[in-house]
C-alpha positions, -999 to 999 in steps of 0.1 A, spaced: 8 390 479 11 361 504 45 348 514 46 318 492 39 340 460 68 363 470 91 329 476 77 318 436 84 349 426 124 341 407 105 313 390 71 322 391 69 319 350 85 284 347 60 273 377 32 285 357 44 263 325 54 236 347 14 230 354 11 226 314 37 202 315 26 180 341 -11 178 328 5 169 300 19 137 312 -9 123 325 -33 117 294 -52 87 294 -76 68 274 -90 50 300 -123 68 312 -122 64 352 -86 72 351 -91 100 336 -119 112 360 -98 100 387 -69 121 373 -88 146 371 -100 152 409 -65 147 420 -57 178 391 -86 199 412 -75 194 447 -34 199 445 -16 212 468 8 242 474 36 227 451 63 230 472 84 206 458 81 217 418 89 249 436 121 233 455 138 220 424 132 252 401 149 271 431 174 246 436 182 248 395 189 283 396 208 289 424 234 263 412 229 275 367 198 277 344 160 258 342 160 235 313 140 214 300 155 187 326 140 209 356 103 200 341 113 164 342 125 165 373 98 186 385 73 161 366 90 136 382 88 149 423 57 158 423 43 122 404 60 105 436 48 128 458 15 124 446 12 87 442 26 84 481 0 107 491 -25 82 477 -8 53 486 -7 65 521 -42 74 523 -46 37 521 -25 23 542 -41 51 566 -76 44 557 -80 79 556 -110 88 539 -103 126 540 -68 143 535 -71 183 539 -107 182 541 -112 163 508 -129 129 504 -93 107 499 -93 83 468 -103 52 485 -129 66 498 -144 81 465 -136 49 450 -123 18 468 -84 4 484 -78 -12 454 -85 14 429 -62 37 447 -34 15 447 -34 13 413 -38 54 405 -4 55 427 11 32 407 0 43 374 20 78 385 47 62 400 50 40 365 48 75 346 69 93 366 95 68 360 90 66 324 94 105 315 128 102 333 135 68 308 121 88 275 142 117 281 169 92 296 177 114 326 189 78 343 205 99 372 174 114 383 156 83 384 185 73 401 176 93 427 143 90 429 145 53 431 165 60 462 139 81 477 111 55 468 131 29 482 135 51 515 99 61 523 90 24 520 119 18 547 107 39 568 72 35 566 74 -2 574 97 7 607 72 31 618 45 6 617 69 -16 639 67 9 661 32 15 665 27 -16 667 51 -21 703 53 13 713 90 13 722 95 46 697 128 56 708 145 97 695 168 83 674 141 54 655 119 87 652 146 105 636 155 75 615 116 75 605 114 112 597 147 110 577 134 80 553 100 94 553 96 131 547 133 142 543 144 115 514 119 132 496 125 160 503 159 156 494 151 141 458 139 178 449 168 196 454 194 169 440 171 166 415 169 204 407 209 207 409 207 173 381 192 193 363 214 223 358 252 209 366 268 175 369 290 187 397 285 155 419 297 178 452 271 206 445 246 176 441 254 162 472 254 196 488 218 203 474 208 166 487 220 177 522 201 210 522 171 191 511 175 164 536 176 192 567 149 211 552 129 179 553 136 170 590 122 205 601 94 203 584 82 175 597 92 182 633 70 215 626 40 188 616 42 172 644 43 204 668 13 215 649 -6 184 659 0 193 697 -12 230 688 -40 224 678 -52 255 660 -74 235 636 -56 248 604 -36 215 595 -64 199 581 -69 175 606 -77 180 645 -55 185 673 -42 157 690 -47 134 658 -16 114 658 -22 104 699 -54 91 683 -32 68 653 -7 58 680 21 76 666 44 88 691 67 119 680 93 137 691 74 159 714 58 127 728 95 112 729 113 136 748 79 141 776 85 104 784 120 104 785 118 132 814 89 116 833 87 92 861 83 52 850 46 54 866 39 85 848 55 72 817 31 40 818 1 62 822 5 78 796 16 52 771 -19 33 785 -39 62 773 -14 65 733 -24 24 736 -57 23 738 -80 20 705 -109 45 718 -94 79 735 -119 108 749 -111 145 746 -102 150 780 -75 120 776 -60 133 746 -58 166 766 -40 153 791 -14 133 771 -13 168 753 -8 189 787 17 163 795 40 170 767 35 206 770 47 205 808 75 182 804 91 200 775 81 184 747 72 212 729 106 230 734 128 203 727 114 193 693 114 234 683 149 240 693 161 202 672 133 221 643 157 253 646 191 235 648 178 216 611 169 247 601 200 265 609 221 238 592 201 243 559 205 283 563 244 275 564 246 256 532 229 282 514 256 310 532 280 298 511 264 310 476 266 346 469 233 367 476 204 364 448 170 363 445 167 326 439 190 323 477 165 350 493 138 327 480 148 300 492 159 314 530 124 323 530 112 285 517 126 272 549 115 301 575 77 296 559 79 257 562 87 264 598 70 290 609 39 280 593 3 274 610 -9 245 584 
């Protein structure tokens, strides 16, 4: 049994329906939606965050029918992001599979995402769970934020810790976030355990994507894309970050040169790569990964022991311990 199977295991049987359910919401009479649909069915990922808000339900009561919604919900957002983002990217692979635009073209992407996003918001309307959409609104609202301030960025170079953190936060953690206040929704209206859940969710979310970006300096060619792949996009992280800060100002300029330039070799993205590694890049960005990660293992301290908490102590060692 691998790792995540043991961390599904306290919900393993509503996980199983919630597949049903959610191939059940998208049902379409158009025919090259429905293909489309389809591919994106085949190729899904490792459903971590269906997985977040059934754990997240019941640590804090019982799955309901509002736990599929919200589930539903999560993942059509996360989804339709992913294929938005492929776009704005001009990715045409994502984990080793051809991306949507590049099967199809920009503009028929777009409008997959938004055909998800659309139904995603209109199972929370039907079943008039207003407060997850709520939510979810928020979260929407977020990664756009932060999307847009990261391309300001990239664009000047001037990525400072705390605009990365500000990124990562909108980005990946609002998300993030969305699952587990959207899984405690679903079984209380306790606004304080809510807010507690969206807290956990929100630290879970900054370590896991501190771990992404250590993994792309690791290169170990198991994240689906190669080492050294965000030097080539420009995108400076928090390893990058905290190198430069320690470096000399002709050092720093070097390297920034190389991060600027439009073509990089091998041997240049190695050395922007050693760089980090020998500055401390690498250690800083674990031990802020560990203090995130700490901070979500404290919130969940304060339930009594269960399966569903042992689960979920385990969710957040896997997402930052992991090699992919």
């Amino acid at each position: 049994m691998s790792l995540l199977d043991d961390i599904k295991k306290p919900v393993e049987k509503e996980i199983a329906q919630f597949e049903d359910f959610f191939t059940r919401t998208l049902k379409s009479d158009v025919p090259l939606l429905k293909i489309i649909l389809n591919y994106i069915f085949r190729r899904k990922g490792k459903q971590m965050r269906p997985l977040l808000v059934f754990l997240t339900a019941r640590l804090n009561g019982t799955v309901s029918e509002s736990t599929y919604i919200a589930a539903t919900l999560i993942e059509l957002l996360h989804t339709a992001s992913l294929v938005h983002d492929d776009v704005v990217d001009d990715a045409s692979e994502r984990r080793g599979v051809l991306s949507i635009n590049a099967l199809w073209n920009s503009k028929i992407a777009v409008l997959v995402g938004d055909y998800m996003l659309a139904q995603g918001l209109l199972v929370s309307v039907d079943k008039n769970r207003f407060d997850m959409l709520e939510i979810v609104s928020e979260a929407v609202k977020s990664m756009s934020e932060g999307e847009l301030l990261q391309l300001q960025k990239a664009r000047k170079l001037n990525m400072k810790e705390d605009d990365y953190f500000r990124i990562i936060s909108s980005k990946t953690a609002a998300l993030i976030a969305a699952c587990t206040a959207c899984g405690a929704t679903s079984a209380t209206g306790d606004p304080d355990v809510i807010q507690l859940m969206k807290e956990l969710g929100e630290n879970i979310g900054i370590a896991f994507q501190i771990k992404d970006d250590l993994l792309d300096y690791e290169g170990n060619g198991l994240t689906g894309k190669a080492a050294g792949n965000d030097i080539k996009e420009r995108k400076i992280t928090l390893p990058l970050i905290h190198a430069l800060e320690k470096s000399p100002a002709s050092e720093r300029r070097h390297i920034l040169n190389i991060v600027k330039g439009r073509k990089k070799t091998k041997a240049e993205i190695n050395e922007v790569i050693k760089f980090v590694v020998e500055n401390g890049g690498m250690d800083y960005a674990e031990n802020k990964m560990n203090q995130y990660r700490d901070k979500a293992f404290a919130i969940l301290d304060s339930y009594p022991d269960s399966d569903v908490k042992d689960s979920l102590k385990k969710f957040i060692s896997y997402t930052t311990s992991r090699n992919n």
